[in-house]
N, C-alpha and C positions, 0 to 999 in steps of 0.2 A: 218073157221077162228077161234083162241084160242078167249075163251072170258076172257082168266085174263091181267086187267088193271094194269095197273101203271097210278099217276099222275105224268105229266111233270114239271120237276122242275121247282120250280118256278125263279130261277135264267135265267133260257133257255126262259122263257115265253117273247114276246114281251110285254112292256109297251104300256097301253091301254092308248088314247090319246082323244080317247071319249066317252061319255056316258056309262055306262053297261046296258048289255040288260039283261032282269030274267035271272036268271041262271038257268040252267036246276038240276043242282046239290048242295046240300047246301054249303058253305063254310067252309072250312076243319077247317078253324084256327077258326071257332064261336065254335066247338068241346073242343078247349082250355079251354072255361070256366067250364067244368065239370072236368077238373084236375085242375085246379086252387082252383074249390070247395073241392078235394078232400085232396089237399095239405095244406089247410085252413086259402089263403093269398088272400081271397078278399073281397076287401074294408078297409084293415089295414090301409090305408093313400090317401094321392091327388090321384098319382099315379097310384094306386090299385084300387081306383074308376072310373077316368080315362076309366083305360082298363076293366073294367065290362060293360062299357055304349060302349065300342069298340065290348065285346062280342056279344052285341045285334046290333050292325053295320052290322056286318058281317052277321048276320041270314036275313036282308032286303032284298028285290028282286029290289026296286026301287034306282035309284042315287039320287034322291030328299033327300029321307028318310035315305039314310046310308051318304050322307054329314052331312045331319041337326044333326045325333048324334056324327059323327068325330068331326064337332065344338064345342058339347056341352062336348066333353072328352076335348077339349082344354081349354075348358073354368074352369073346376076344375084340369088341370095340362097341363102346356103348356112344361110337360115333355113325354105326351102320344104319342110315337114315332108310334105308330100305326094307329093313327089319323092323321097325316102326310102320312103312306103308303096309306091309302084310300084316300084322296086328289091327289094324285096322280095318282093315279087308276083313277080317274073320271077327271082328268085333261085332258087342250082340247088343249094342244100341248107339243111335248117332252120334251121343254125348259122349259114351268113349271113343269112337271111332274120329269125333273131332280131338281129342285129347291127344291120340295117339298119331296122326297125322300132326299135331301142334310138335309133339319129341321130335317127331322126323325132320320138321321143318328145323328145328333148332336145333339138330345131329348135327344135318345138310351145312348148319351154317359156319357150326364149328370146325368140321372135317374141310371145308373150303379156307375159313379163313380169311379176313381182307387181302390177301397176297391171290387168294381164288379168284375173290371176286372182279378182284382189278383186272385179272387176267384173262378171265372170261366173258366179260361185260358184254353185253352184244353177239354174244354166242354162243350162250349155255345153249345145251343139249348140245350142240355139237361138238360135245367133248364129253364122254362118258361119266366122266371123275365129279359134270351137275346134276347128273342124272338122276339121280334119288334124290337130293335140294325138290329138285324139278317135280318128283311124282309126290310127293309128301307136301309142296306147298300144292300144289291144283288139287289133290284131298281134300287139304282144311279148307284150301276156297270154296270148294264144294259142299262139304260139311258145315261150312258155315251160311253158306245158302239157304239150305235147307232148310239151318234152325230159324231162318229169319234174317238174320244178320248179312243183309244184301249189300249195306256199305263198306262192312269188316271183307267179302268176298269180291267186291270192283275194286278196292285197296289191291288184294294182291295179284289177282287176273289182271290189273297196271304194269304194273311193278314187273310182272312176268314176261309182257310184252316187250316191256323194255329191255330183260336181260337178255330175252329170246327175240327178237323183232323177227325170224322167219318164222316163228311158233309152229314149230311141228308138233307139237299138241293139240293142236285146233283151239286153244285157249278165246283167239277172236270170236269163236262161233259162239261161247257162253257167252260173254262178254255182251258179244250186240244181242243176244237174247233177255240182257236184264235192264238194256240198256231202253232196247224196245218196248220192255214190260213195265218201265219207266216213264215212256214215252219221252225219251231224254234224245228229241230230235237232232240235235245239236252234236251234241257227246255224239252218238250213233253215225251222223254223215260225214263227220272226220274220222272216225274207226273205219269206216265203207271207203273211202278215200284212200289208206293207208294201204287198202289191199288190193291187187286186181285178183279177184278170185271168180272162177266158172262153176262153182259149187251152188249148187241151186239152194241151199237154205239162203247165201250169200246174195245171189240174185233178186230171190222172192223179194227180200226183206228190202234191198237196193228200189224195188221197184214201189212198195207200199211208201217209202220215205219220198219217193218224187210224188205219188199220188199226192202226199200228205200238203206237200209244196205248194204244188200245180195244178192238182185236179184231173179229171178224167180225158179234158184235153189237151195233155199234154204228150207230144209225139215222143218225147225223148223218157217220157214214163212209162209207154207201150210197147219201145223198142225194148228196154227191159225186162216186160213182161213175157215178149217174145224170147226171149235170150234164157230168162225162167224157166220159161215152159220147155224150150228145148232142153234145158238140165234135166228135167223131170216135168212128165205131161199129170202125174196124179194129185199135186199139190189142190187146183182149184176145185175137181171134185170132191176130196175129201174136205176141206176147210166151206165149202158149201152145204156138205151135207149129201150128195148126191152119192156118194160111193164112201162106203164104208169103211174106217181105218183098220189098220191091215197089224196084228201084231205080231214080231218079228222073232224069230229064235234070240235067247238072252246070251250071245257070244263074242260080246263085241264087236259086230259087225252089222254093216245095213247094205242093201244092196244099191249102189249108183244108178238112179233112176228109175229105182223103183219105189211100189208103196209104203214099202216099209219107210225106206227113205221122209217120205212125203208125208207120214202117219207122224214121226219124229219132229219133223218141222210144226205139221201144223198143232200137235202137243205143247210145243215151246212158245212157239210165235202166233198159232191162231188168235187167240185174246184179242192183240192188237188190233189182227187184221178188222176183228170182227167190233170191234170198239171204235174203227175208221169209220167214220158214214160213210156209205156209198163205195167202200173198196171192195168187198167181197163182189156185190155186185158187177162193178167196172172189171176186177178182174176175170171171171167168168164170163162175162160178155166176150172179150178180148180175146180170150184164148177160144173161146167158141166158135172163131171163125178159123181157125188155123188146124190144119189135114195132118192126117198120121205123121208119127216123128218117126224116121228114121230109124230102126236099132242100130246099136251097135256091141262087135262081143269083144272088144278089144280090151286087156287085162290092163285093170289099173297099180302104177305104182308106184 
């Protein structure tokens, strides 16, 4: 099995609805504060203080200890949209956890500002100071998934794309997941356009949208499926039924090219495939003729 990781976007992650247990892995975004240092905007103002007592949030292992400081950033700006994400995080039912992800979003917009927004257009996240906007709106997209509310959550996974158009959130990959579950062919082949991505959820999905087109004979549907399989060879066994899905440690992470991977996908997007006449079939054929893939250990970053 490859050992290079990816974490899973956190847009894709289910909203946790209780307690956190330790985490096995530190939290990525407590890492924020050593560029924060290095860029030399902490503790300028409320806000900046705020998210400094957020950085030490995120390093806690217990929910006790990482609310007790979310409330104490609220309490020197009750613009720390960050403090809201983690309230959220630790909330003990979806209805609050979208509520409180909704503050964040409306922290985020206030502590931005339209002098933010015009100035970040096209670039949030790669500027620290959207970052929480950022994690507090793909919550409530998420939260609002969940409850149903699939137009209120491609509203703002839009909107998102457009402020972030490299989405280093993986915000895309929900995106064509509901788009699929839609079967909103249209919407979907211009989202797949927008991107060239080697990610095999990205691939799969590229390749069932030509089936859908063209049919089983089409060369430029197969060359796809080739191009799939080489991201990950587990995708057609599992979504066939032949090999079993695989579930993966809960630490935001999946392994590239592996089953877990492939378990992930075909959770999100099997339906489709399986609601295509004749795709599960054609793709299993297809890939049935092509020999061991290659490993590779080279770390992804």
């Amino acid at each position: 099995m490859p050992i290079s990781k990816k974490p899973r976007s956190k847009a894709a992650l289910k909203t946790s609805t209780k307690a956190s247990a330790p985490a096995a892995l530190p939290d990525r975004r407590a890492m924020e504060s050593f560029l924060a240092a290095i860029a030399g905007r902490r503790g300028d103002d409320a806000t900046a203080k705020a998210q400094d007592v957020m950085y030490e949030a995120w390093e806690r292992i217990t929910s006790r200890s990482r609310m007790a400081l979310a409330r104490k950033a609220l309490g020197i700006s009750p613009l720390c949209a960050d403090a809201y994400v983690l309230l959220a995080e630790e909330a003990r039912s979806i209805e609050e956890a979208r509520d409180y992800y909704a503050k964040g979003v409306e922290a985020g917009e206030l502590a931005l500002g339209p002098r933010g927004f015009k100035q970040y257009a096209g670039h949030f996240w790669g500027f620290l100071e959207t970052r929480p906007y950022m994690r507090a709106r793909a919550g409530l997209a998420g939260t609002l998934l969940r409850l149903g509310d699939v137009d209120g959550a491609l509203a703002h996974y839009r909107d998102m794309l457009k402020l972030n158009p490299n989405d280093n959130q993986g915000i895309r990959y929900v995106l064509a997941g509901c788009l699929l579950r839609q079967d909103n062919d249209s919407a979907l082949k211009e989202l797949l356009a927008a991107y060239e991505d080697g990610n095999a959820s990205w691939l799969y999905t590229r390749a069932l949208v030509a089936f859908r087109e063209s049919g089983d004979g089409d060369k430029h549907a197969a060359a796809l499926v080739r191009d799939a399989w080489s991201a990950n060879e587990h995708v057609p066994a599992i979504l066939s039924g032949a090999k079993s899905p695989v579930i993966s440690d809960d630490d935001g992470y999946i392994t590239m090219g592996g089953p877990d991977e492939a378990t992930y996908y075909v959770t999100e997007c099997g339906a489709a495939w399986h609601r295509t006449p004749g795709a599960v079939a054609w793709l299993t054929k297809l890939t049935a003729t092509l020999g061991p893939k290659r490993r590779t250990r080279a770390a992804v970053h």
